[in-house]
C-alpha positions as CSV (number, residue, x, y, z in Angstrom):
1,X,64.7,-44.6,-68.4
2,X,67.8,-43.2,-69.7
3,X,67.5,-39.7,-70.5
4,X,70.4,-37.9,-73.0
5,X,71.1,-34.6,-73.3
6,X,69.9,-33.9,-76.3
7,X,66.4,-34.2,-75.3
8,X,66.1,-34.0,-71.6
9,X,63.2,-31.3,-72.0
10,X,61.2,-33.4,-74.2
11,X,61.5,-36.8,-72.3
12,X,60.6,-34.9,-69.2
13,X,57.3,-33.2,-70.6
14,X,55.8,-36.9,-72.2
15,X,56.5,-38.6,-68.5
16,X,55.3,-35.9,-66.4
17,X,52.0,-35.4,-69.3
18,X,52.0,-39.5,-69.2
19,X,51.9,-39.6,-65.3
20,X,49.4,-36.8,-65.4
21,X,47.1,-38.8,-67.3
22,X,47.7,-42.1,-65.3
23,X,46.8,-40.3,-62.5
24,X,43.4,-38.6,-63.3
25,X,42.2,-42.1,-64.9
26,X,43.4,-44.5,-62.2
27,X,42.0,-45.1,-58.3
28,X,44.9,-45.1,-56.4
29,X,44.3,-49.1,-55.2
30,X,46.4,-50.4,-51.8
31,X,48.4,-53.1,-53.0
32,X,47.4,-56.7,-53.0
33,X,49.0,-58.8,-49.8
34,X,52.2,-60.2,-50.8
35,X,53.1,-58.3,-53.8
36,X,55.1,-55.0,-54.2
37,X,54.0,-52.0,-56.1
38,X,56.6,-51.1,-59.3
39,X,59.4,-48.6,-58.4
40,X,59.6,-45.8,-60.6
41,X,63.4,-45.6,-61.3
42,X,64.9,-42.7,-62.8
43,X,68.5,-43.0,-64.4
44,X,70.7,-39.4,-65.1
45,X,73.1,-39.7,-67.5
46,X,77.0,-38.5,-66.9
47,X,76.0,-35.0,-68.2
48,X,73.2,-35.1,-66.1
49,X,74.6,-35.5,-63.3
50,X,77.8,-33.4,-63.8
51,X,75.2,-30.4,-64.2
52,X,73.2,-31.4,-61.3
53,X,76.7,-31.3,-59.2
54,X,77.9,-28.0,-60.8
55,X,74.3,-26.6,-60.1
56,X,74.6,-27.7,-56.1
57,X,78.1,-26.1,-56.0
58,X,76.4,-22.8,-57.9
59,X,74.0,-22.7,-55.2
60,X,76.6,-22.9,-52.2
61,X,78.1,-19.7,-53.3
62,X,76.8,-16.7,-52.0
63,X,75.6,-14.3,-54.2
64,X,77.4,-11.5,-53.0
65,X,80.9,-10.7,-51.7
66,X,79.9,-9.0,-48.5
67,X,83.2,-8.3,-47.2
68,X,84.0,-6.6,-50.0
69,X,80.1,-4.9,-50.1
70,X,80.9,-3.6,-46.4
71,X,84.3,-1.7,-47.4
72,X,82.7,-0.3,-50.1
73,X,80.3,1.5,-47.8
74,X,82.4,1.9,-45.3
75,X,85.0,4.1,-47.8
76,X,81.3,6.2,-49.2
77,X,80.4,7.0,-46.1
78,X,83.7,8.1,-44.6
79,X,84.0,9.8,-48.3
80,X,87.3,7.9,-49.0
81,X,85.9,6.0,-51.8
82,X,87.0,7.5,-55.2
83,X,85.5,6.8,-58.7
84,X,87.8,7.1,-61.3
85,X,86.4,8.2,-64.0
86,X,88.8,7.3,-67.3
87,X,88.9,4.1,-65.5
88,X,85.6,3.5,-66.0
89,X,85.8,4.6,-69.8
90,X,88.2,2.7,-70.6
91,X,86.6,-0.5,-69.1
92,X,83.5,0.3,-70.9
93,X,85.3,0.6,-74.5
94,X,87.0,-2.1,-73.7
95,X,83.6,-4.3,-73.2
96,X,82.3,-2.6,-76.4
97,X,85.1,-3.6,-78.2
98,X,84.6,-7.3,-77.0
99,X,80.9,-7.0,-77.3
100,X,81.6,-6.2,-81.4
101,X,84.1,-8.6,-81.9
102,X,82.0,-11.4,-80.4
103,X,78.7,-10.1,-82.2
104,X,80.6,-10.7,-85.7
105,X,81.1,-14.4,-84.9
């Protein structure tokens, strides 16, 4: 079964509703001597895969920079850490600005 992107979401709902069904009206059965149950393949297409790969390198990174977390603290607790505040405002015009110009897209 090839899936495309387009539709992922959709293929995977009708075979995981279809197996569902198969499941509830079939008695599992051992299978006869000498022949081989069906495989169940499942084929990812380029796109697919490329997310599945960007999704296992997502997950390897750590959600946090601790380093940088443990100077932090260690410059509020020692009371050398020091907010600046037009620093701040200007980073949050800045965003605002952004956040506007990309809203009128």
């Amino acid at each position: 079964m090839k899936i495309n992107d387009s539709n992922v979401h959709i293929n995977f709902e009708a075979y995981a509703q279809k197996t569902r069904d198969a499941a509830g009206t079939q008695e599992q059965s051992p299978p006869v001597t000498g022949e081989t149950a069906p495989v169940d393949k499942v084929v990812l297409s380029p796109k697919a895969r490329e997310i599945q790969e960007a999704r296992n390198l997502l997950d390897e990174i750590p959600d946090t920079d601790e380093p940088k977390v443990a100077q932090i603290r260690l410059q509020l607790e020692t009371g050398a850490y020091k907010i600046d505040g037009s620093q701040i405002a200007e980073r949050m015009m800045r965003d605002m600005t952004l956040n506007n110009s990309f809203s009128m897209i």
